[in-house]
C-alpha positions, -999 to 999 in steps of 0.1 A, spaced: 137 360 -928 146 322 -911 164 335 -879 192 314 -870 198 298 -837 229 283 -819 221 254 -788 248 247 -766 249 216 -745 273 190 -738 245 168 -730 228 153 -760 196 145 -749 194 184 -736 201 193 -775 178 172 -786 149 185 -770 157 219 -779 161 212 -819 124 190 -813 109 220 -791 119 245 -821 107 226 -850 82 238 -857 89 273 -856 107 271 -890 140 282 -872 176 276 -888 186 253 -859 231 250 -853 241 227 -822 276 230 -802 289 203 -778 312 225 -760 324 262 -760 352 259 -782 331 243 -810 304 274 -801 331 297 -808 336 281 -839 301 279 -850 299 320 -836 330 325 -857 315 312 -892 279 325 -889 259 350 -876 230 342 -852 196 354 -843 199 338 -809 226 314 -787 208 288 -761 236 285 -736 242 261 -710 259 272 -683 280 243 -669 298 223 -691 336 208 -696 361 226 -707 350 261 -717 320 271 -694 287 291 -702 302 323 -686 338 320 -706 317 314 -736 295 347 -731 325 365 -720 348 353 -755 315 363 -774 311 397 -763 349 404 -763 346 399 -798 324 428 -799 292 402 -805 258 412 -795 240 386 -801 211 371 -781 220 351 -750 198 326 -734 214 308 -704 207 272 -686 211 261 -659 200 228 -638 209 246 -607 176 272 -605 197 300 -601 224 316 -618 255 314 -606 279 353 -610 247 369 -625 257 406 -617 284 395 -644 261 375 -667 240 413 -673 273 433 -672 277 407 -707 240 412 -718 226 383 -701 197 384 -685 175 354 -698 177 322 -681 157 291 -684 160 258 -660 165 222 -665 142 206 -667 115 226 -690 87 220 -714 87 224 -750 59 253 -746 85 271 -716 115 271 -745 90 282 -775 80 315 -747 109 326 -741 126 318 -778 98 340 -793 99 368 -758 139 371 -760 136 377 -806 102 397 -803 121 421 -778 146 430 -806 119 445 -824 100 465 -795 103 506 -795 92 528 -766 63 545 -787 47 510 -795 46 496 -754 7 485 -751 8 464 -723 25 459 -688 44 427 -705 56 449 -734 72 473 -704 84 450 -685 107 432 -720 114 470 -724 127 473 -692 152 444 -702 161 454 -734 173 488 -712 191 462 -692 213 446 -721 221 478 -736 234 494 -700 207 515 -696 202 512 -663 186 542 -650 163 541 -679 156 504 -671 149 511 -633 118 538 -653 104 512 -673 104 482 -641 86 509 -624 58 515 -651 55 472 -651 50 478 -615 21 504 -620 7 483 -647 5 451 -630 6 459 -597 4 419 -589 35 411 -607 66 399 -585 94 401 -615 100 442 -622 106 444 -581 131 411 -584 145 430 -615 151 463 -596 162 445 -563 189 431 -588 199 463 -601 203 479 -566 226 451 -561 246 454 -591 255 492 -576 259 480 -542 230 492 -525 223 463 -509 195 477 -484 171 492 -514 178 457 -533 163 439 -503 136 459 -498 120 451 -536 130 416 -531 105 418 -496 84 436 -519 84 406 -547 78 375 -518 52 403 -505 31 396 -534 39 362 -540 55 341 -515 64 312 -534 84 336 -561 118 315 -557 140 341 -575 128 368 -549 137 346 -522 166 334 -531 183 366 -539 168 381 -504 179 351 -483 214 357 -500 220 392 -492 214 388 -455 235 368 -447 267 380 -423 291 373 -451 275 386 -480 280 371 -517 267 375 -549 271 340 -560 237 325 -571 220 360 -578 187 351 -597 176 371 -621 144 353 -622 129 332 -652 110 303 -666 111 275 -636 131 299 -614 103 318 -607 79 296 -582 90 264 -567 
């Protein structure tokens, strides 16, 4: 079955890009200009998957995402962002949001995470081979609310790759989103630990120390956010 995909962007080129990167995948391809006509578009059909750009005129990314789940809609979220972080991101995940991708990227960045964010959908806990399989189980837990069970699974990544800086960004995030702000630094110390340059990690660690704490520009971590 053709899954169906919505791209948002108010900038054409952006859009573009997108419909050329997915081509080839044989995917029923919808574009949007703005949130209202996204609504519109969410309204009429039902998609497999929503590329969703964060700022734009008018209706934002995080409206957008908010109206979508309001109207009790599941579907697949994938935001963008030029900025390398995302901005409210405790909020994004509280809406099932926790795939982001920055501007710029390459066709072969989109095609990953298209085909990681659709191939999660169909992932069960018996069938989990590999430390990647956890770790996309670990975020499926994530988008259903299932925290605790989510917090299992990151630790599992962990233990299978025990190089890997994302499950301890991922846990650091979830400490955050309850408030415990001194376990959330410690994995993020624990992600730049094993790789320095992993931008998400530091970003998020360099945030929560300072005297007036915020979660603006949390990073969930992600193509391009990831090393810089």
């Amino acid at each position: 079955m053709v899954k169906k995909i919505l791209i948002v962007d108010d900038e054409k080129n952006i859009r573009m890009t997108l419909k050329h990167s997915l081509k080839s995948q044989e995917f029923d391809i919808s574009m949007a200009v703005n949130g209202e006509e996204a609504l519109e578009n969410i309204k009429n059909n039902k998609f497999d998957l929503i590329l969703l750009d964060i700022k734009m005129p008018g209706l934002d990314g995080m409206e957008v995402l908010k109206k979508i789940r309001d109207n009790g809609n599941n579907v697949n979220v994938i935001m963008m962002t030029a900025y390398g972080s995302v901005e409210k991101a405790v909020e994004a995940m509280k809406l099932g949001a926790i795939d982001f991708i920055s501007k710029p990227f390459t066709h072969e960045e989109i095609r990953n995470i298209v085909k990681e964010v659709l191939g999660r959908e169909e992932l069960m806990e018996e069938d989990l081979d590999t430390s990647k399989d956890i770790l996309e189980y670990a975020k499926k837990c994530i988008l259903s609310n299932r925290y605790d069970e989510a917090r299992i699974y990151l630790k599992k990544a962990i233990g299978g790759d025990v190089n890997s800086p994302e499950p301890h960004n991922l846990l650091g995030v979830l400490e955050e989103y309850e408030g415990k702000l001194d376990l959330a630094q410690k994995h993020y110390r624990a992600a730049l630990a094993l790789d320095p340059t992993y931008e998400s990690a530091n970003r998020n660690l360099q945030r929560t120390v300072q005297m007036r704490y915020t979660r603006q520009g949390i990073s969930l971590g992600g193509s391009k956010d990831e090393k810089k």
